[in-house]
N, C-alpha and C positions, 0 to 999 in steps of 0.2 A: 449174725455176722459180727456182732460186735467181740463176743464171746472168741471168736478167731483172732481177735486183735492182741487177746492176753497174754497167750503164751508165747510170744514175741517179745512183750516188752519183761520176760524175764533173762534176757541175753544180758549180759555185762559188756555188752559194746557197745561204747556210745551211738547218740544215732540209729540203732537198728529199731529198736520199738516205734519212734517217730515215725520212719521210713514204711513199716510197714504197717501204720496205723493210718498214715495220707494214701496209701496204695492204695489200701481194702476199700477205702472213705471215698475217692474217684473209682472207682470200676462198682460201687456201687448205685452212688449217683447217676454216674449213664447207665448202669442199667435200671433205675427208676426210671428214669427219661422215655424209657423203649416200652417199658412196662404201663406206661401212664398212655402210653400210647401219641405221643408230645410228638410233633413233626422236629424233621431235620430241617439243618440252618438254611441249605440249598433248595430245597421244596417251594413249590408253588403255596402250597400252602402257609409256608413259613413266610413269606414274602407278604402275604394279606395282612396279619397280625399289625395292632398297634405297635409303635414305638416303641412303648414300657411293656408288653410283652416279651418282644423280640429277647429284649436288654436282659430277662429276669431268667427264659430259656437260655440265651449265650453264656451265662454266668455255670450252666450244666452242662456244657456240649463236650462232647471228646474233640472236638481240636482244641479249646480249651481246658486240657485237663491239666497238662502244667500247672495255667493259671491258676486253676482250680485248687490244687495241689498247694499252692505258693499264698493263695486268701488263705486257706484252710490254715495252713501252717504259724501265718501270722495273727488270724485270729481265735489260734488253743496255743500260742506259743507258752503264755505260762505254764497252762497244763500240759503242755510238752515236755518243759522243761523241768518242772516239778517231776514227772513220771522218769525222765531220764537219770536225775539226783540221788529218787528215792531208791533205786535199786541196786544200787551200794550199799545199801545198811540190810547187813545182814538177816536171813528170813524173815524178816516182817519187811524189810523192803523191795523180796521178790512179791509178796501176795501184793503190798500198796500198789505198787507199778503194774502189776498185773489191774487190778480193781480199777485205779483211773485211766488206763487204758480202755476196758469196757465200759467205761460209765463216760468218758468221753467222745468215745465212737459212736456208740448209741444215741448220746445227745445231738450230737450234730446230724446225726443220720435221720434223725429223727424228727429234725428240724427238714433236710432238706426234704421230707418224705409230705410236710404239711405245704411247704411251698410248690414243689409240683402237683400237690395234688388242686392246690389254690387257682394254679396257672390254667392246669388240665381244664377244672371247672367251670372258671371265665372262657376257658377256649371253645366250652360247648355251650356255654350258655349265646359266647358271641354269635355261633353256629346257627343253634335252633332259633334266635331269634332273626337272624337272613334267612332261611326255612320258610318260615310263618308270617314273613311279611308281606 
């Protein structure tokens, strides 16, 4: 996925690489959400969950994707901005902006992929241990 991200940020319009690097970064997020198998915010299920679960799911849900979109944004805005710069400077700053776009997507992707999978874990371990008591 991240690899989808590059060849976007060799556009010479401002804005376009960013734009299309927080799109890819939320539509991939919720679909980890789905794929982890992570309940919705409305669920019965969702409603049992501690406090500090709920918080760490909401932070991935598609009605917060905005949000989502808007953290993300503030925290790679360097490397947003860095990627937006370098792509002015003639072929080597098509390949750079391409390169920290995929090395930036992947990172955070990558990140959010250890944190649901963290959430997922604790949500079956809280499971199997109501189960078996």
């Amino acid at each position: 996925m991240a690899a989808a991200t590059a060849p976007s940020s060799a556009i010479p319009i401002p804005g376009v690489g960013a734009a299309v690097d927080l799109a890819l970064i939320v539509e991939e997020v919720v679909q980890y959400r789905k794929l982890f198998g992570l309940p919705g915010n409305d669920s019965e299920e969702f409603k049992k969950l501690d406090e500090a679960l709920k918080g760490r799911l909401l932070r991935y849900s598609i009605k917060t994707a905005m949000k989502l979109a808007a953290e993300i944004a503030s925290e790679l805005a360097l490397e947003l901005g860095v990627e937006e710069v370098v792509k002015y400077i003639p072929i080597a700053g098509t390949i750079l902006a391409c390169a920290i776009s995929a090395t930036l997507t992947s990172r955070y992707l990558i990140r959010c992929i250890n944190e649901l999978e963290e959430v997922a874990l604790l949500i079956m371990d809280t499971e199997t241990a109501r189960v078996y008591r």
